[in-house]
C-alpha positions, -999 to 999 in steps of 0.1 A, spaced: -397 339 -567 -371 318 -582 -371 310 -614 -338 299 -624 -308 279 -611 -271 280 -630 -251 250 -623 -214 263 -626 -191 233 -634 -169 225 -660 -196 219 -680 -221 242 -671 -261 241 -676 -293 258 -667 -322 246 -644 -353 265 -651 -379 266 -629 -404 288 -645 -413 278 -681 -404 245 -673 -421 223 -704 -424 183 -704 -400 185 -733 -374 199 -707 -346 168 -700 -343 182 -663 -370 189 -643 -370 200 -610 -395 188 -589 -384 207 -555 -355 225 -541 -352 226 -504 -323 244 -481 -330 280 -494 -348 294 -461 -323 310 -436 -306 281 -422 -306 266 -383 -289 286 -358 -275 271 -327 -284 289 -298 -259 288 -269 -275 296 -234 -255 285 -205 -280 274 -171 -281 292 -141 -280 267 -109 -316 275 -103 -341 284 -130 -335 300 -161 -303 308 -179 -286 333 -197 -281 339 -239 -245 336 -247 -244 339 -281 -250 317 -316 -230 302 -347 -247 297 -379 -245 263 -392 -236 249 -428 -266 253 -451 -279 221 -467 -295 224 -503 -314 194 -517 -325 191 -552 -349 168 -564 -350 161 -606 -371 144 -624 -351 128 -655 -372 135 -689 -348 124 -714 -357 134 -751 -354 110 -775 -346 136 -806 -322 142 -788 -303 110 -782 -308 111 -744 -314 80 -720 -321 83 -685 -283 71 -682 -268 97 -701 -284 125 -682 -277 106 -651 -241 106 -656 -243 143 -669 -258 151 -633 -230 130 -619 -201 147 -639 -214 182 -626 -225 178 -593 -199 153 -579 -166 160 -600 -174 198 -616 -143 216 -612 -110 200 -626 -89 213 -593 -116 217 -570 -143 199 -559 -165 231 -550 -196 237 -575 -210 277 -577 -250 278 -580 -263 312 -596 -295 317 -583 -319 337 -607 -354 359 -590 -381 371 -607 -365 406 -597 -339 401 -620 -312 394 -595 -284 373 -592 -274 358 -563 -254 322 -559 -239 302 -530 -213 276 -530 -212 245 -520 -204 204 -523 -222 175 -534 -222 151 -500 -249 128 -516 -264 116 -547 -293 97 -545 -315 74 -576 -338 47 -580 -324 36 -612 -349 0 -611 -377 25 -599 -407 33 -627 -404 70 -617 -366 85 -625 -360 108 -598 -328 117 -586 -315 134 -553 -287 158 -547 -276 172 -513 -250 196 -511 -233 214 -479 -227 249 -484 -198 261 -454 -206 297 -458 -242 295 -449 -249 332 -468 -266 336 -500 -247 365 -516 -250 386 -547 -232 379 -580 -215 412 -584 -197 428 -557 -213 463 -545 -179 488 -550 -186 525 -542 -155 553 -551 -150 586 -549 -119 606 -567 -106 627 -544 -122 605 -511 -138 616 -482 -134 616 -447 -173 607 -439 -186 576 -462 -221 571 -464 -237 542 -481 -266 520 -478 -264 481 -474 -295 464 -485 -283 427 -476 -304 407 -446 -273 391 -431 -241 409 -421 -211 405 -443 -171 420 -447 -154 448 -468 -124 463 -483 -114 492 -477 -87 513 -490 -80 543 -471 -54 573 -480 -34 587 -452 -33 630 -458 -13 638 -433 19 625 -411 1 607 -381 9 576 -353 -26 558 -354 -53 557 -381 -91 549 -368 -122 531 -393 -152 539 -377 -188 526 -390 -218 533 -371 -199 535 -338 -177 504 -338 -141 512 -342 -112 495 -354 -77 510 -344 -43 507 -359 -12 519 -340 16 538 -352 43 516 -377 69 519 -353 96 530 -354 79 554 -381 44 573 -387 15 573 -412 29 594 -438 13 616 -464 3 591 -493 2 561 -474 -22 538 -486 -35 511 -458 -58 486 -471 -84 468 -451 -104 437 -457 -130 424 -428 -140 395 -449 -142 366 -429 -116 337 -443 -97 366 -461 -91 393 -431 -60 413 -438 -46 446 -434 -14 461 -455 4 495 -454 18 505 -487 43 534 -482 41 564 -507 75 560 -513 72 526 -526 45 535 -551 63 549 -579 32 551 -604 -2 558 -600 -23 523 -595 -46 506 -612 -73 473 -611 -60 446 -622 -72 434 -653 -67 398 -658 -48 394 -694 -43 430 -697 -9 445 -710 14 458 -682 49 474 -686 80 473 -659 70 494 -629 33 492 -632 16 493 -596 -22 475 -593 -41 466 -562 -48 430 -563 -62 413 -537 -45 425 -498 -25 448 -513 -7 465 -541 17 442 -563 41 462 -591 58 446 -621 89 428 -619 119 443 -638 138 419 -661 110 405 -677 114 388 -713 102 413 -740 108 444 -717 78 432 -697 48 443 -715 28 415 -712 15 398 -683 -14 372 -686 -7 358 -647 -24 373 -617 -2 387 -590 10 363 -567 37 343 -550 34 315 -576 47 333 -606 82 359 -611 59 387 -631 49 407 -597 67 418 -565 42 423 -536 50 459 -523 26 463 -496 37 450 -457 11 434 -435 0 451 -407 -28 429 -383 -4 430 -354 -7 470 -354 -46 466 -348 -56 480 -313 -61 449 -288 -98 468 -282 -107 473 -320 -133 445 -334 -131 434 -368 -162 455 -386 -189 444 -411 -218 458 -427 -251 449 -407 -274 483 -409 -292 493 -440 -280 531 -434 -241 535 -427 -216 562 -418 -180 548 -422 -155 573 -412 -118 576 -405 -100 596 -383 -68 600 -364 -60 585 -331 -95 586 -308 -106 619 -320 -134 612 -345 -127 655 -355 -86 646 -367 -85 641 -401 -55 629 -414 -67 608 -441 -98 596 -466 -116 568 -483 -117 562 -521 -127 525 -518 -149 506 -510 -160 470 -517 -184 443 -504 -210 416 -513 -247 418 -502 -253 389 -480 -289 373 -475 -301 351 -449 -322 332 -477 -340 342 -511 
């Protein structure tokens, strides 16, 4: 059961649902959109009767809140003031953006939250009663949890089990070490396989580090080559001290410290990227090298066996798994 909602704005507030008093300024009366949403079905018509399934898209979900406005007095509210309050958050939350994060709290202690952006804002503001209406279109139609699920291992291993307990099927990350000179590495999970070819004019080579990301709207894949990583890397850790020649894996790849730096470059507050002269992006993309036959994986089954092997012989193992990342998706709370 649900029993609290985190607006995530600017100015960020709570919307409790259980515990709710008549002293509470915002009161929601009933929040709609949370179900799995519609699914368009697409069957093409044979000449004569019946048809055939061809597939289905999920749509954008649509989330409606309706509040009840119960300003307190003691506390120098109006009906107005929380109005425009509601306003501020819902239509213009984010100073460069115009997205607004909902964390959704269950009476199982979880944490999930969705995204989304106000389309509509409905009052009576003559009316006797002071309800208020808020839709909001959510693109990514998944609920998903609040913290990413990442599973390691320190020296990795060739045959990855895990268990996915999310209802809806969602990407990964994957970082996989290459343990011996090869000309095709293969990810496997539950017998769908993606393939990448041989870095021509050279191999996979011992060290290799070839990350992976199926996430839909952030698919990439990058080959860092062991002789470009000088130092052992690390996560990034936003505001963290990092001297000249530090390697971290930030986002599709692995990024090391510029040289030059002012102060000899042990301090960087700015997240890698192509925006700012503190990091040098060592890794090289890769999609093209992906097998015309390979299908981009995600996570579906609650019991998984991700492997990687070499070529299209599931027994040739020429590299390993260390990492792992995803977030639990959910067709609705």
């Amino acid at each position: 059961m649900l029993t609290q909602i985190d607006v995530m704005s600017d100015d960020s507030f709570e919307l409790p649902i259980l515990g709710v008093t008549p002293k509470s300024s915002l009161l929601i009366h009933k929040v709609t959109g949370l179900n799995p949403p519609d699914r368009s079905l697409f069957i093409g018509d044979y000449s004569q009767d019946g048809g055939i399934y061809q597939g289905r898209r999920v749509g954008s979900r649509n989330v409606v809140f309706t509040i009840n406005l119960n300003p307190n007095p003691a506390l120098d509210e109006t009906v107005s003031s929380l109005r425009q309050g509601l306003y501020k958050a819902f239509i213009d939350p984010q100073v460069e953006g115009d997205f607004l994060k909902l964390v959704l709290h269950d009476d199982d202690n979880s944490e999930r939250y969705l995204v989304g952006y106000c389309e509509k804002f409905e009052g009576e503001i003559f009316d006797a009663e002071t309800m208020c209406q808020i839709s909001m279109i959510c693109p990514d139609p998944y609920i998903r949890d609040n913290i990413d699920t990442v599973v390691t291992h320190p020296t990795g291993l060739v045959t990855f089990p895990f268990t996915y307990e999310g209802t809806a099927e969602t990407g990964f990350a994957v970082r996989i070490y290459v343990t011996t000179t090869t000309n095709a590495v293969t990810l496997s999970n539950n017998g769908k396989l993606m393939k990448l070819n041989s870095p021509s004019p050279t191999n996979y080579t011992l060290d290799d580090i070839i990350i992976i990301n199926t996430v839909r709207g952030q698919r990439s894949i990058s080959l860092t080559e062991s002789t470009a990583i000088t130092s052992t890397p690390t996560e990034y850790v936003h505001g963290a001290a990092y001297s000249t020649n530090n390697i971290v894996f930030y986002g599709a790849g692995l990024w090391k410290a510029a040289m030059g730096v002012p102060s000899g470059g042990t301090m960087y507050d700015t997240a890698p990227g192509d925006t700012n002269n503190y990091w040098n992006f060592i890794s090289t993309p890769i999609i093209s090298h992906l097998s015309p036959d390979s299908q981009w994986l995600e996570l579906h089954s609650v019991n998984n066996l991700m492997k990687v092997f070499g070529g299209t012989n599931p027994s040739s193992i020429v590299a390993n798994i260390k990492y792992l990342k995803y977030t639990q998706a959910y067709w609705g709370i």
